[in-house]
C-alpha angles and dihedrals in degrees: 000000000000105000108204089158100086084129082064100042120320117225111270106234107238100255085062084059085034092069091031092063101043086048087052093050086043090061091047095049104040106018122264093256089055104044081046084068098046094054097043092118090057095039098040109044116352096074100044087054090049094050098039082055089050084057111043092243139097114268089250086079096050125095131177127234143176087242150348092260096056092043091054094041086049085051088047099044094044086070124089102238119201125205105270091025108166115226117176118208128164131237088259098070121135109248094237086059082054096053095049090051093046089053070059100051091047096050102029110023091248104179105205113195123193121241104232123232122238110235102275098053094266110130107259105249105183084047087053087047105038082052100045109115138152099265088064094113095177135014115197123187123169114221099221110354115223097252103060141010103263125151109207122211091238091154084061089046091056087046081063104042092047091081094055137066095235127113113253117208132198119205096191099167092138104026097062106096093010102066130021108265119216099180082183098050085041087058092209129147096209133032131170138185137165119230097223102067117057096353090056090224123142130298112256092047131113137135146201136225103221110199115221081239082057105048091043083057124034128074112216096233081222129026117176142202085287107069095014146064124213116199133215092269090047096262113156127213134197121228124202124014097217136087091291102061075080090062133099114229090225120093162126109275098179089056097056093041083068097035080064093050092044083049097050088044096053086047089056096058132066115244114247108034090131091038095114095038080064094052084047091054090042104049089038095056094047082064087051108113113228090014115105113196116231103209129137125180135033099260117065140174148159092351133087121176132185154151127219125231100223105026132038132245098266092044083053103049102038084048085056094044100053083056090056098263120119118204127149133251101221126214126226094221091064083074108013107164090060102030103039093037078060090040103251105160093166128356138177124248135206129188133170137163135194090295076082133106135209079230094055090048094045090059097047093055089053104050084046082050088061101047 
């Protein structure tokens, strides 16, 4: 199988299941609470170093989470929000990112207003800093968004915000493990990511950066057993100060068991390695008769996405997949306010990272030749 969907999920190596399993077989041999213990160097304090080395940042700032999505929504909920409150967001946000801001804009008034893009895809910068104001509560902006392969300038965009009082979030799903993160350069106060896209880690994973402007600030909505007290008289008490105080203590400790190994894996390694068999596959797919690009911006990586002019995205994929290819047929909703605005109903999606190969590229363009 030739797997070109690493922006849904990339492939764990086998010493990362490796680990998974032989935590599993630890928990049914010894008891969870136990093999907990017996990890705790792993659990407690490997993986935040890693991540926090994966970020640029100190392993006070880094959180766990089930998934990029809740790590970016507790991020969201932990701010005192004010009725009228300004929050800037472009045309590329995930739609789970939507949902949560429009919960805002029905309790709170939240008025969310939509970057706009300059001609060519690219994310309009003197707009984002003639409009800056402070009443922007909150500026989003999301990495590489999950339909196509943009890089957004989110390092110009934190030149912009450093002057204002607003939060600055980083939805960074797809760029983790495809492009070097500087959460520092990047100047933002919040960024999220999932394990089991570009670091190749388990399904069920994700974390947060968490800024020191951030953690002096912002209240978890809910904080349990696990990072509180609570006294005779109900009092509750906060434990830590730092990133994990916005934590549940529930979770899957096999899975970050792996999310640690995919993490160490991805540090060993240098960025861009694949970085011309995209450009192949790129260029490549644009000659393809029957195959449009869909491909805003100047700065692209990791993602492809099309549409065919004779058959539509799921034809496509599931074409692809019954000849031993996955891709994704991507769905318009995931980033409504780009796709359906272009009229994107459906689209395929390609994806690949260094575990490619020029081969593997060279038989998918041809079975995409024959359709």
């Amino acid at each position: 199988m030739i797997h070109f969907n690493t922006a849904g999920s990339g492939l764990m190596s086998a010493e990362t299941l490796k680990l998974m399993q032989r935590y599993l077989q630890d928990e049914f041999e010894s008891g969870a609470y136990e093999t907990e213990l017996n990890y705790s160097a792993v659990l407690d304090v490997e993986v935040y170093e890693n991540i926090a080395r994966l970020l640029g940042t100190d392993a006070r700032n880094v959180a766990l989470f089930d998934g990029a999505t809740k790590a970016w929504v507790t991020a969201l909920e932990a701010l005192d929000w004010s009725e009228g409150a300004r929050v800037l967001v472009t045309p590329y946000e995930y739609a789970g990112n939507l949902i949560a801001l429009a919960t805002l804009q029905r309790l709170y008034g939240v008025v969310v207003e939509v970057m706009p893009l300059l001609a060519e895809g690219n994310l309009d910068l003197p707009w984002l800093a003639r409009h800056m104001s402070a009443e922007v509560k909150l500026v989003s902006i999301v990495h590489v968004p999950s339909c196509c392969g943009i890089v957004n300038d989110i390092e110009a965009v934190g030149h912009i915000l450093r002057d204002y009082p607003a939060w600055y979030f980083v939805d960074a799903c797809q760029s983790a493990g495809m492009l070097a993160l500087d959460v520092r350069a990047a100047g933002c106060d919040v960024l999220t990511a999932a394990g089991r896209k570009f670091l190749c880690g388990p399904r069920g994973t994700g974390f947060a950066y968490l800024s020191d402007r951030f953690l002096a600030t912002a209240q978890p909505r809910f904080t349990d057993l696990g990072r509180a007290t609570v006294d005779a008289s109900g009092v509750v008490t906060r434990g830590m100060g730092d990133a994990r105080c916005f934590e549940y203590a529930e979770r899957n400790n096999a899975a970050v068991v792996g999310l640690n190994q995919a993490i160490k894996e991805r540090l060993s390694s240098a960025y861009g390695t694949e970085s011309e068999l995209y450009r192949a596959l790129f260029r490549r797919l644009a000659d393809t008769p029957g195959v449009n690009l869909i491909a805003p911006g100047t700065e692209h990586q990791g993602i492809i996405a099309f549409t065919h002019e004779r058959c539509s995205a799921t034809e496509v994929v599931s074409y692809l997949r019954a000849r031993g290819i996955n891709a994704w047929p991507g769905y318009a909703a995931h980033t409504p306010y780009f796709m359906l605005q272009h009229g994107h109903q459906r689209f395929v999606r390609v994806s690949i990272n260094a575990r490619n190969s020029a081969q593997e590229v060279d038989e998918f363009i041809a079975l995409l030749s024959e359709l």
